[in-house]
MITOR-700973 format. One record per atom (N, C-alpha, C): residue in one letter; x, y, z; residue number from 1; atom name. Coordinates in steps of 0.05 Angstrom, whole numbers. Example, Ala and Ser with C-alpha at 12.3 -4.5 7.8 and 13.67 -1.06 7.14 Angstrom:
 type     px     py     pz seq atom
    A    264   -114    156   1    N
    A    246    -90    156   1   CA
    A    264    -66    156   1    C
    S    257    -45    142   2    N
    S    273    -21    143   2   CA
    S    258      1    157   2    C
END
This chain:
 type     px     py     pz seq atom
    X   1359   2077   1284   1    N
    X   1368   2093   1261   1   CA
    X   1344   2099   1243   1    C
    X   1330   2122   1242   2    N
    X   1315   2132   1231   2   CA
    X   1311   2124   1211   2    C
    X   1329   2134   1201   3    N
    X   1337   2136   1170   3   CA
    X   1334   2114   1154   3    C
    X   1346   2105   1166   4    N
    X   1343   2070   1147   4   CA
    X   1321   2060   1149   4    C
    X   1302   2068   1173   5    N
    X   1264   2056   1173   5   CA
    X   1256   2075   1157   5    C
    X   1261   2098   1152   6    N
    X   1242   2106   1129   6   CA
    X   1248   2101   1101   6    C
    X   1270   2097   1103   7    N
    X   1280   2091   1068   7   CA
    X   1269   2069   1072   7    C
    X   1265   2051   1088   8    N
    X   1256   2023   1082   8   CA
    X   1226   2023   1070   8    C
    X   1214   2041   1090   9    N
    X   1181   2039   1084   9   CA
    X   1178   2057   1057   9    C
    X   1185   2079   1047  10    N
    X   1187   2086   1021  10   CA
    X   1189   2065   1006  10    C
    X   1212   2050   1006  11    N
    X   1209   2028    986  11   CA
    X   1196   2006    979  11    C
    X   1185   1998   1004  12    N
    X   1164   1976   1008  12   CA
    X   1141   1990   1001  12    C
    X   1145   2002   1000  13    N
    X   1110   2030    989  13   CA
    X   1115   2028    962  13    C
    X   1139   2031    953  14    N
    X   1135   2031    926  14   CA
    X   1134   2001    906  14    C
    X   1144   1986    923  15    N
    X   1136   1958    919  15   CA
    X   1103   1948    913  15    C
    X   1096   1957    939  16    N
    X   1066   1959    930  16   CA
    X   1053   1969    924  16    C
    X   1062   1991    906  17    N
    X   1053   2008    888  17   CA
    X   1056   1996    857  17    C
    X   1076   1985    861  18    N
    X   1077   1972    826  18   CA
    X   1076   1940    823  18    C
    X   1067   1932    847  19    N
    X   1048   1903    850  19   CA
    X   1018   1915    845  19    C
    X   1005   1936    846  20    N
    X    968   1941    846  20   CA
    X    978   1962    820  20    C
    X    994   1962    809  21    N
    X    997   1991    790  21   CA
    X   1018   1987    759  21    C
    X   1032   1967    764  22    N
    X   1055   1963    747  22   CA
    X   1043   1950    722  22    C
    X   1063   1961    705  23    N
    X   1051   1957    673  23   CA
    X   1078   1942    666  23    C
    X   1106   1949    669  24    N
    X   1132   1941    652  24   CA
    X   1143   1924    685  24    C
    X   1152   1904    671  25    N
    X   1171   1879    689  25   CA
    X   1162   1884    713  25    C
    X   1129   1882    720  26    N
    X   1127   1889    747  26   CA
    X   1139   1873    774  26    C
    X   1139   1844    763  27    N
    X   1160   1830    784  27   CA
    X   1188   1825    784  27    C
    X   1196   1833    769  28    N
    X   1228   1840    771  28   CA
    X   1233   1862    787  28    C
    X   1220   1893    774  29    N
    X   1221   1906    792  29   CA
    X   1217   1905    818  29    C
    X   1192   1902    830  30    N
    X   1180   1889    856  30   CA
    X   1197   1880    871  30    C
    X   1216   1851    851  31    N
    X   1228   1845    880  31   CA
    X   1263   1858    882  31    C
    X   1268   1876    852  32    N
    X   1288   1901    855  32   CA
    X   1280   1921    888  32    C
    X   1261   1921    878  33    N
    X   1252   1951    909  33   CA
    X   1244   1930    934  33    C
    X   1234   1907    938  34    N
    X   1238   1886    957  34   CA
    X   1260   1884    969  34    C
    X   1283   1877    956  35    N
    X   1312   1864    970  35   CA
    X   1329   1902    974  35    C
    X   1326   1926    954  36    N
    X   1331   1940    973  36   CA
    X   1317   1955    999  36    C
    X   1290   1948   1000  37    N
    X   1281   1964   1035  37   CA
    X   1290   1942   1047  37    C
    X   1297   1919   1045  38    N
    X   1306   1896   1056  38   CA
    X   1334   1900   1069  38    C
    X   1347   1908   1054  39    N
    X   1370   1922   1058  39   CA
    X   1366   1938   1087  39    C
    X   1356   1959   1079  40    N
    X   1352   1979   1095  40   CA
    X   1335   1971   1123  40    C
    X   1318   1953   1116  41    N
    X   1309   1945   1141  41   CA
    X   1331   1928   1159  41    C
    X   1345   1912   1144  42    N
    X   1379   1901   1161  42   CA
    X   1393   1920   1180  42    C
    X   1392   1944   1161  43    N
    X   1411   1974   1176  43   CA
    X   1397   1978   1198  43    C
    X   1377   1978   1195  44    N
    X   1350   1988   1221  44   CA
    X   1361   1965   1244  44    C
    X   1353   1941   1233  45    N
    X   1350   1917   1260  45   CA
    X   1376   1919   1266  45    C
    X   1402   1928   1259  46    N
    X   1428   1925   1266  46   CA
    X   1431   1942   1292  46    C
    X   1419   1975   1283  47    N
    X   1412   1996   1299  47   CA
    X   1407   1986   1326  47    C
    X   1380   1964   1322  48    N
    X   1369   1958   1346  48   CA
    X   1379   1934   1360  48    C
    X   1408   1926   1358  49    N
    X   1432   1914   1360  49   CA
    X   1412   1882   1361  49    C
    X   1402   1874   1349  50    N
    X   1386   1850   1345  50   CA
    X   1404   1822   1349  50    C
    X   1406   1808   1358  51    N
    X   1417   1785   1373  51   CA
    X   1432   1768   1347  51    C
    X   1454   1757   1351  52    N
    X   1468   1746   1328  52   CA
    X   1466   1763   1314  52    C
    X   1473   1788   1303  53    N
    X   1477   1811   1281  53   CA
    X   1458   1794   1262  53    C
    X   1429   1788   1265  54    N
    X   1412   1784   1247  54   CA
    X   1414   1804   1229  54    C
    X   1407   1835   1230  55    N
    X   1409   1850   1215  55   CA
    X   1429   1859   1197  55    C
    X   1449   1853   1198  56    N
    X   1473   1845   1195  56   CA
    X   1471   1824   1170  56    C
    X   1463   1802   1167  57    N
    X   1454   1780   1170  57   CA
    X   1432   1796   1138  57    C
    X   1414   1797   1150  58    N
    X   1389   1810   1134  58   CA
    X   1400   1826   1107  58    C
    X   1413   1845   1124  59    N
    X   1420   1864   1103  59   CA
    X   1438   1860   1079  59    C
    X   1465   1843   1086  60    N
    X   1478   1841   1062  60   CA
    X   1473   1813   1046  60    C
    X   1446   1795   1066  61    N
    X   1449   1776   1040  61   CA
    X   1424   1790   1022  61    C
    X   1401   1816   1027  62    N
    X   1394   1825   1012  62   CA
    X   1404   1845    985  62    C
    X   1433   1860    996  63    N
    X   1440   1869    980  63   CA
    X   1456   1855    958  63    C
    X   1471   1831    963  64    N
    X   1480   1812    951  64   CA
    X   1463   1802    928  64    C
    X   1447   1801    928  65    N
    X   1426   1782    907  65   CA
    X   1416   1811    883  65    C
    X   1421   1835    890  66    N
    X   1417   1853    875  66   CA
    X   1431   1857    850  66    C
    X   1450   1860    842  67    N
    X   1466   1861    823  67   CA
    X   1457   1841    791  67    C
    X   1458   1822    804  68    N
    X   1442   1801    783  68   CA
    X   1416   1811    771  68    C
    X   1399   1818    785  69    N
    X   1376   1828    772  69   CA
    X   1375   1854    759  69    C
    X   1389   1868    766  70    N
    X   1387   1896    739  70   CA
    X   1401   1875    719  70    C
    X   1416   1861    711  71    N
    X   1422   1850    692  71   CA
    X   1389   1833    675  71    C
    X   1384   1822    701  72    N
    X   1359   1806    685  72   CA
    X   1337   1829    678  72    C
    X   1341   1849    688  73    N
    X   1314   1881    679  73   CA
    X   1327   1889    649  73    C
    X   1352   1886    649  74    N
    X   1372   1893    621  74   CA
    X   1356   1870    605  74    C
    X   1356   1841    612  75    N
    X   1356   1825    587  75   CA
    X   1327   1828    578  75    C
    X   1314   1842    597  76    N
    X   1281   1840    587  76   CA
    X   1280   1865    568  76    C
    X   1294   1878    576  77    N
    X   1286   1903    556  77   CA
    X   1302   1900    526  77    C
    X   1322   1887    524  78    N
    X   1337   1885    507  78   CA
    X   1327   1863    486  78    C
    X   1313   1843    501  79    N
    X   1312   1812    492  79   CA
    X   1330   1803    487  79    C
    X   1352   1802    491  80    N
    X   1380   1803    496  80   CA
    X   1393   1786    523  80    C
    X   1413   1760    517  81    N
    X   1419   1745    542  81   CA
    X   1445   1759    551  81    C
    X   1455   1772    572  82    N
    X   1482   1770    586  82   CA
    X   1487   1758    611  82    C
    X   1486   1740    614  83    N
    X   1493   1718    631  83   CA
    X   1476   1718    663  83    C
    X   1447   1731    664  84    N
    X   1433   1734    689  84   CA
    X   1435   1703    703  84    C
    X   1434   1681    696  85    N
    X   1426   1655    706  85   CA
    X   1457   1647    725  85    C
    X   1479   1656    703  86    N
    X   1502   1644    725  86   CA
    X   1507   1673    742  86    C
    X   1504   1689    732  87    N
    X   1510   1711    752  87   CA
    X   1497   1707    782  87    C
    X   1469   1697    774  88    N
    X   1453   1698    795  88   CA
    X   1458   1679    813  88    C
    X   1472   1653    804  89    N
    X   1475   1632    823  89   CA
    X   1503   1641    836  89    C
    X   1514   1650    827  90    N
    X   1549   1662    852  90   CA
    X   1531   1674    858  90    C
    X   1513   1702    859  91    N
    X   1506   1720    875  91   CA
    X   1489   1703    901  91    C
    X   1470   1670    892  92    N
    X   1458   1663    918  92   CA
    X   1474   1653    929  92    C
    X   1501   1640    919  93    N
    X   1524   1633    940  93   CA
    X   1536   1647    956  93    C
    X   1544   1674    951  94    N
    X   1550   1691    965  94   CA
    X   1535   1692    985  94    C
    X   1504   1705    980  95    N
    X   1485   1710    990  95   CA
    X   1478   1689   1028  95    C
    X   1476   1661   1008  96    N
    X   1477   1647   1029  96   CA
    X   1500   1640   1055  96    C
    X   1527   1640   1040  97    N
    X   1544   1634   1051  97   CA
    X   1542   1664   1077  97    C
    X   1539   1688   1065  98    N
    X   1540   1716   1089  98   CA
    X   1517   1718   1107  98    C
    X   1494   1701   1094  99    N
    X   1469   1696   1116  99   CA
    X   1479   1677   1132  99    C
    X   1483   1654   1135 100    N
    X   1495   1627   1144 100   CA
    X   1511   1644   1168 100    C
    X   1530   1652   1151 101    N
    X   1557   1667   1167 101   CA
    X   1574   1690   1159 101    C
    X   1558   1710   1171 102    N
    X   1571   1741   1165 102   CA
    X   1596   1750   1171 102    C
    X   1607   1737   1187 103    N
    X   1638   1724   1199 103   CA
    X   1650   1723   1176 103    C
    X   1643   1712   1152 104    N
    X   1663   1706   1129 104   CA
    X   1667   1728   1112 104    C
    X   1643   1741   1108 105    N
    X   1658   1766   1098 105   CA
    X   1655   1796   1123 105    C
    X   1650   1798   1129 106    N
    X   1658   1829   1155 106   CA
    X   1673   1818   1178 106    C
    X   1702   1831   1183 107    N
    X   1713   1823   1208 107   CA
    X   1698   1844   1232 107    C
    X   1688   1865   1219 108    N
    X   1682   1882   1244 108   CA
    X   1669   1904   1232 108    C
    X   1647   1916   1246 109    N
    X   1632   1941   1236 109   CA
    X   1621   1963   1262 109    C
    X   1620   1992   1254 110    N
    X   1611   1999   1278 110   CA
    X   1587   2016   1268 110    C
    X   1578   2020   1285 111    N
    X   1550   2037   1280 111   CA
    X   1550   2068   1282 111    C
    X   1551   2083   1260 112    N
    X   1552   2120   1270 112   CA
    X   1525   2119   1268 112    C
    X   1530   2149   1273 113    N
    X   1500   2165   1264 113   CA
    X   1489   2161   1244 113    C
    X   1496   2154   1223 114    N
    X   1482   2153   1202 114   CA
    X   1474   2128   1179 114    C
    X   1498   2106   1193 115    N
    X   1502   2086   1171 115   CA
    X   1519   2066   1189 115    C
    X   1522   2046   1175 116    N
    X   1536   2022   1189 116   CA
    X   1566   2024   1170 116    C
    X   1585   2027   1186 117    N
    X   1607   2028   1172 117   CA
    X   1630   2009   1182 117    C
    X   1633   1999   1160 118    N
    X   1644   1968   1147 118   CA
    X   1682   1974   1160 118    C
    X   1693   1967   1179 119    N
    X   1717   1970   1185 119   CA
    X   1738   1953   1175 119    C
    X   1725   1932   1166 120    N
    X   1742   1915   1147 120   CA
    X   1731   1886   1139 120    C
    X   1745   1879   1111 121    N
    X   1725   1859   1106 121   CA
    X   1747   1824   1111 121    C
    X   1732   1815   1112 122    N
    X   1754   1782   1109 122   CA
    X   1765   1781   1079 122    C
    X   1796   1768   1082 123    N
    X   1806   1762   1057 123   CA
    X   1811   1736   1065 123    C
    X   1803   1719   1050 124    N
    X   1802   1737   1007 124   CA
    X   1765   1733    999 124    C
    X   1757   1724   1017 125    N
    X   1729   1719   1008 125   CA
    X   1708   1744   1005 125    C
    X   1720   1768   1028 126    N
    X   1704   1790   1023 126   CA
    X   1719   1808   1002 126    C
    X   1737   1815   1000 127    N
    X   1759   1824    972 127   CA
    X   1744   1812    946 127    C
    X   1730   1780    946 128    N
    X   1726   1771    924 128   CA
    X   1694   1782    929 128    C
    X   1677   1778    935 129    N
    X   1645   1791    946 129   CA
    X   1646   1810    928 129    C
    X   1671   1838    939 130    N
    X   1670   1854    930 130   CA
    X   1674   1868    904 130    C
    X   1693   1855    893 131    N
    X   1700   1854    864 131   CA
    X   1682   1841    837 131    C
    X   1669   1812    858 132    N
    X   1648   1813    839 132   CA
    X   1621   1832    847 132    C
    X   1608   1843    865 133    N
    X   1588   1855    863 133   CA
    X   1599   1881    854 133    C
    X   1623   1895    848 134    N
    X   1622   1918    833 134   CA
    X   1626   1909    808 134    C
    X   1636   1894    796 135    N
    X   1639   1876    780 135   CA
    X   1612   1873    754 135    C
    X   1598   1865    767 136    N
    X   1569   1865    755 136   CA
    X   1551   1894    753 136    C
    X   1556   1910    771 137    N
    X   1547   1939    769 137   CA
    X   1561   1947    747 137    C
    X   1585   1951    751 138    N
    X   1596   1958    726 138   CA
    X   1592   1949    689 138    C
    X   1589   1920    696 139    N
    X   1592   1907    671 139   CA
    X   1559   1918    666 139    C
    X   1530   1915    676 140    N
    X   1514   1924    670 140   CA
    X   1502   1957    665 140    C
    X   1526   1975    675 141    N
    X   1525   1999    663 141   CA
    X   1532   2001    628 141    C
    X   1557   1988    631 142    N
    X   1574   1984    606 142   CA
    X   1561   1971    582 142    C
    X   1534   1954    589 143    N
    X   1524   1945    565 143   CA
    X   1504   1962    560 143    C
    X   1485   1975    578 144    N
    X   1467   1999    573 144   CA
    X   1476   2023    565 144    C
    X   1505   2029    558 145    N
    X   1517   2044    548 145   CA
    X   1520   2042    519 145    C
    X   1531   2011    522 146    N
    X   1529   2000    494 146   CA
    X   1507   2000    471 146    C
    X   1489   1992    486 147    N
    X   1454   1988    477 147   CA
    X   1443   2011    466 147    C
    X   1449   2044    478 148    N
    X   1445   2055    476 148   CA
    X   1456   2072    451 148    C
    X   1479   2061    448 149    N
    X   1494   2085    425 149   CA
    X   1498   2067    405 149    C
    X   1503   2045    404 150    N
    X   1504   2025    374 150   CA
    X   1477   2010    370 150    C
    X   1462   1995    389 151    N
    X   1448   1974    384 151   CA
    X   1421   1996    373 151    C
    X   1408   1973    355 152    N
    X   1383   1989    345 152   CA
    X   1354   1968    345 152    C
    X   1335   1982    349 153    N
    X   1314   1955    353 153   CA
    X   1304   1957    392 153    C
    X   1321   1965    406 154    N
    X   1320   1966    434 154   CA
    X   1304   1992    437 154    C
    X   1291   1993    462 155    N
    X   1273   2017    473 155   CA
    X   1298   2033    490 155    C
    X   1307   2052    482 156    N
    X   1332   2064    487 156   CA
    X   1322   2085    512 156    C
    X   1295   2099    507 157    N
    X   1286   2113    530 157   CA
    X   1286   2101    562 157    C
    X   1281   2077    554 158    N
    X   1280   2062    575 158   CA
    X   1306   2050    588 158    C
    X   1322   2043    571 159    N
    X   1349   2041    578 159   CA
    X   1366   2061    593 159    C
    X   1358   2085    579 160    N
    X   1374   2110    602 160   CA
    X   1361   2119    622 160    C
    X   1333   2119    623 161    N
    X   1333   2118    649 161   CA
    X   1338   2090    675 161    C
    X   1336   2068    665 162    N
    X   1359   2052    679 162   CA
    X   1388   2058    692 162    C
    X   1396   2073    668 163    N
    X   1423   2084    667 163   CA
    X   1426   2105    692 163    C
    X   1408   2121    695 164    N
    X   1404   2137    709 164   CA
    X   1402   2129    738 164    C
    X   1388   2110    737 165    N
    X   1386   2103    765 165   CA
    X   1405   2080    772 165    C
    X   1426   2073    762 166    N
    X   1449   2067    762 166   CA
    X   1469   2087    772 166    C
    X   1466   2108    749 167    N
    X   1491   2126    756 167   CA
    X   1488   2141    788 167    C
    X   1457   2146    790 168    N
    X   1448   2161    810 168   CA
    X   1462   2148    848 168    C
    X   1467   2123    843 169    N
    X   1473   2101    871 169   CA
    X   1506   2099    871 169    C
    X   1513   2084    844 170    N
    X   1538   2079    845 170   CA
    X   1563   2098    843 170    C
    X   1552   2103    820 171    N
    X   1581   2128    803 171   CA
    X   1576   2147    827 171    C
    X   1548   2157    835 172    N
    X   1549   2184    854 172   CA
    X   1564   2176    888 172    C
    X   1560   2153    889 173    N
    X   1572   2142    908 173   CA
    X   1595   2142    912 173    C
    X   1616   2132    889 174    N
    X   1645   2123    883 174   CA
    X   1651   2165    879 174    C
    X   1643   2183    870 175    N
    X   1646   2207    867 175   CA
    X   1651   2221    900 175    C
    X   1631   2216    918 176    N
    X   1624   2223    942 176   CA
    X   1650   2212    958 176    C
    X   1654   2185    951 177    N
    X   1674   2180    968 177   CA
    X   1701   2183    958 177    C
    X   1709   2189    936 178    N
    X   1730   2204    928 178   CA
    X   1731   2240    936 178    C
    X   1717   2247    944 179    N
    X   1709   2273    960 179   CA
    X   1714   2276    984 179    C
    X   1709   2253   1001 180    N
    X   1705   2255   1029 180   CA
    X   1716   2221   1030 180    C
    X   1743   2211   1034 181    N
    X   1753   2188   1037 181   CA
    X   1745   2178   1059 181    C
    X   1740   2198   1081 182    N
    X   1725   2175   1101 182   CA
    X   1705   2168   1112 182    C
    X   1699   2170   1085 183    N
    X   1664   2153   1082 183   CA
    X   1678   2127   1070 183    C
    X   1709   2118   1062 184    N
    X   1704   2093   1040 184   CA
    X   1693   2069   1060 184    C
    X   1693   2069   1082 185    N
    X   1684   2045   1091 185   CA
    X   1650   2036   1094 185    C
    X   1631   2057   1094 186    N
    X   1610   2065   1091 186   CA
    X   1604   2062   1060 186    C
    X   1614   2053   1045 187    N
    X   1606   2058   1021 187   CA
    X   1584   2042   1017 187    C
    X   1581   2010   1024 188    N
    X   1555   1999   1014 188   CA
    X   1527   2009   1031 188    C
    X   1529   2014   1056 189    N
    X   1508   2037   1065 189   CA
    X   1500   2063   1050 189    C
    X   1519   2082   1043 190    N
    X   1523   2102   1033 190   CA
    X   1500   2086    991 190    C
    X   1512   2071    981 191    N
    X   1505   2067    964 191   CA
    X   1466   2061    957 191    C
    X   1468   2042    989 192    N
    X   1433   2028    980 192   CA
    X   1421   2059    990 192    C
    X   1439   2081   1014 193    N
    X   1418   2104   1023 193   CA
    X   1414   2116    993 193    C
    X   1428   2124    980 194    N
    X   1430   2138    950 194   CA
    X   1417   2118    928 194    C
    X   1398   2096    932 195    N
    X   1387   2070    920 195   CA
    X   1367   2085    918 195    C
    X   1350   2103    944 196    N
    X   1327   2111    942 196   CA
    X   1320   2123    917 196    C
    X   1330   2141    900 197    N
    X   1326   2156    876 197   CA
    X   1324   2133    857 197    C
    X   1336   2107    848 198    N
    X   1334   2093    826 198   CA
    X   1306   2073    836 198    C
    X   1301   2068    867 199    N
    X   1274   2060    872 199   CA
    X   1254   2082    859 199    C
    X   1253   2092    864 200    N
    X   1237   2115    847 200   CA
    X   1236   2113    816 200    C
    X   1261   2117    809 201    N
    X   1260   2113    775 201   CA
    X   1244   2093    766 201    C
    X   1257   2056    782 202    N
    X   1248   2033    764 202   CA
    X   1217   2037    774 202    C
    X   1209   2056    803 203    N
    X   1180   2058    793 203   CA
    X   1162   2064    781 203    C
    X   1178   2091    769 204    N
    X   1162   2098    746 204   CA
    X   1168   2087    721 204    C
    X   1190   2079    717 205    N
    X   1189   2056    692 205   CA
    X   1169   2034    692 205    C
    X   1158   2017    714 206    N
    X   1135   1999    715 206   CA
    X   1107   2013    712 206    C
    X   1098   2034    730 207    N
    X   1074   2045    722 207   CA
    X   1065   2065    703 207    C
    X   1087   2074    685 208    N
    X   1087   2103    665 208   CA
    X   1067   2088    643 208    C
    X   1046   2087    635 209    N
    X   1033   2077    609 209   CA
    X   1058   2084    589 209    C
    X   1067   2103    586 210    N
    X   1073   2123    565 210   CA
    X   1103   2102    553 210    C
    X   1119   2092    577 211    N
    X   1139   2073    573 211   CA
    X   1125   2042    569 211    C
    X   1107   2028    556 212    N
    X   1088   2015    561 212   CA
    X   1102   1999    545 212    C
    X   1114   1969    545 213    N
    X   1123   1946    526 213   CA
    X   1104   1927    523 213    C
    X   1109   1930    500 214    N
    X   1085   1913    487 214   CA
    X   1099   1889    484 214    C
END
């Protein structure tokens, strides 16, 4: 699957682009664009039907551990706590428990042309996966919303474009598949392929002098 090796190497490019270049949260970011070509490299090795659904394996305990950290990119910009530390530890439980054993949350997936699409998940543990990782997308839009129209003292430029590369993955995602319903099972593929544009954003939020926190 093409596709998913080059989104991967874009991202890992931009990784090391704002490890030799980055001015703002260069390691938050870093390992934001890390765990998604990580992702994408999962979709790849799945492609290449890799033994024990490693890729499989790869991919969603990378996407799993994501969610938590736009929250912790939120508390840096804000100076502001909303709960990154416990968020993050359900997210490595998850994480570990679907590396361990992907069995527990996917009963079955098949491979198209374009994406790996999710045919159903285990209940109640993938039902719960899922509720909290939209869960936290959500709640971390909703405070950069917040931040943005009441709070004062915060770098607000910088906040919306966060926002942006938020809206750009998820909301355009959840839009897409209200359009075309049978993509809903593709949605977390569909989501990290549409990731590429907010890899881009938080890159230029790390190397822009011009967004520069002092």
């Amino acid at each position: 699957m093409i596709r998913a090796l080059i989104i991967a190497t874009i991202e890992y490019l931009f990784m090391i682009y704002v490890l030799k270049k980055g001015k703002n949260f260069k390691y938050i970011i870093c390992t934001i664009l890390f765990f998604l070509a990580t992702y994408q490299l999962g979709e790849f090795l799945t492609f290449l039907k890799t033994p024990n659904d490693f890729g499989i394996r790869l991919a969603y305990f990378s996407t799993t551990l994501l969610p938590p950290l736009g929250i912790l990119l939120l508390e840096k910009i804000t100076r502001k706590k909303y709960f990154y530390q416990i968020l993050q530890i359900i997210g490595i439980i998850f994480a570990l428990v679907v590396f361990v054993s992907p069995s527990s949350l996917i009963v079955s997936y098949t491979l198209t042309d374009m994406c790996v699409r999710i045919d159903s998940y285990t209940y109640p543990f993938g039902w719960i996966w899922g509720i909290y990782y939209q869960a936290v997308l959500i709640f971390t839009m909703v405070l950069l919303i917040f931040n943005i129209l009441f709070l004062k003292g915060v770098n607000k430029k910088l906040l919306k474009l966060v926002l942006l590369a938020y809206i750009s993955f998820d909301f355009t995602a959840i839009i897409i598949i209200w359009l075309f319903p049978s993509l809903a099972n593709s949605l977390a593929s569909l989501m990290c392929a549409l990731a590429l544009f907010a890899a881009f954003v938080l890159t230029r939020i790390s190397v822009n002098k011009r967004l520069l926190v002092k």
